[in-house]
C-alpha positions in Angstrom: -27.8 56.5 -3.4 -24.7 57.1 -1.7 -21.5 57.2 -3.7 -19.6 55.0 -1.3 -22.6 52.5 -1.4 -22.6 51.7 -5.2 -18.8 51.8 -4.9 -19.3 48.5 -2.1 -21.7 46.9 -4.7 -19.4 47.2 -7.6 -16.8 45.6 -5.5 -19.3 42.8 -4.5 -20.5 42.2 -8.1 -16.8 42.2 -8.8 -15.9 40.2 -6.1 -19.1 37.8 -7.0 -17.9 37.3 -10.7 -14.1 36.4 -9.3 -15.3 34.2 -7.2 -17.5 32.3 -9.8 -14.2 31.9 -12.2 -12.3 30.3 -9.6 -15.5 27.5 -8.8 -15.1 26.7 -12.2 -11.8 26.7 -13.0 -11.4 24.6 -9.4 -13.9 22.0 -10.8 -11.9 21.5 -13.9 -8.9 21.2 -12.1 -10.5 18.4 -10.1 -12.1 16.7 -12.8 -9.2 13.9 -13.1 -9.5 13.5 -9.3 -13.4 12.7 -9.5 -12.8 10.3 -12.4 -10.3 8.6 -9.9 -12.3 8.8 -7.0 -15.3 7.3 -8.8 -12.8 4.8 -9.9 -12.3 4.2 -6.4 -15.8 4.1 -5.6 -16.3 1.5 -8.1 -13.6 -0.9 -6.6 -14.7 -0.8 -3.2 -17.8 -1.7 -4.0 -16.9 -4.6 -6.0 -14.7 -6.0 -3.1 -17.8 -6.0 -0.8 -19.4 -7.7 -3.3 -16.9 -10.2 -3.4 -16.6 -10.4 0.5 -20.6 -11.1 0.8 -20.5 -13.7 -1.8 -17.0 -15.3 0.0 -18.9 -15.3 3.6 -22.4 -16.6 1.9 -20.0 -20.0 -0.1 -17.1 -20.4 2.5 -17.2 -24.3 1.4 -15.9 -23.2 -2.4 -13.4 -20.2 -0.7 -11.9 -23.0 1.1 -11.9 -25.3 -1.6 -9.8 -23.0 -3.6 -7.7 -22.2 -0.9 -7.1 -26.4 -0.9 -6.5 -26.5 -4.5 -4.5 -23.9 -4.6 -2.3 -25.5 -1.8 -1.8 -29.0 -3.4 -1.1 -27.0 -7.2 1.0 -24.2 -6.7 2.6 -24.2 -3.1 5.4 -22.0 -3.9 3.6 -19.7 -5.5 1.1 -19.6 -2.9 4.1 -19.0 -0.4 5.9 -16.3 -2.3 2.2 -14.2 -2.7 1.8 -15.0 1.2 5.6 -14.0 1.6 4.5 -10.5 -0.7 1.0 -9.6 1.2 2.6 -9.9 5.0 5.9 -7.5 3.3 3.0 -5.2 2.5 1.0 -5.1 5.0 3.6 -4.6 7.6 5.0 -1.8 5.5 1.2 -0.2 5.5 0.8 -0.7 9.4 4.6 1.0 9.7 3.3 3.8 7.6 -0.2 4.1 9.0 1.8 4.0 12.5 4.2 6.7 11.3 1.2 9.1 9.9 -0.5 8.6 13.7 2.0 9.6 15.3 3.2 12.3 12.7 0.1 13.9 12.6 -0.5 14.1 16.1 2.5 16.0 16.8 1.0 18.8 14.7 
């Protein structure tokens, strides 16, 4: 065999075994971001959940809505007050991003 051919498969069996450390030292760097990201996954699914059961018993969501109306008005009011602060603040951002990243 040709000298300069088992020279290229050293390099590749080198190159191979590199390449192999830095897979697994990548997944445990990401480990804390699947644990997150499952985390996540979790969440999200829950939410639908709750959204299913909120369109399938819209007579108790708005019953609670009532009730929570005649108990705690303020309260209600400064949550309301608090969700429309964040979610123009998220639309701003999200806005921001578009147009941000677009430019790139």
């Amino acid at each position: 065999m040709d000298a300069k051919l088992v020279e290229l498969y050293v390099k590749r069996g080198r190159l191979r075994e590199r390449i192999g450390a830095q897979r697994v030292q990548f997944t445990h760097e990401l480990a804390p971001l699947g644990t997150a990201l499952r985390t996540v996954d979790r969440t999200r699914a829950l939410l639908d959940r709750a959204k299913l059961w909120m369109s399938e018993h819209p007579g108790v969501v708005a019953l609670a809505g009532v009730a929570l109306v005649i108990w705690r008005p303020r309260t209600l009011l400064r949550t309301a007050r608090f969700g429309f602060g964040v979610w123009r603040n998220w639309s701003r951002w999200r806005d921001w991003l578009r147009v941000g990243l677009s430019a790139l």
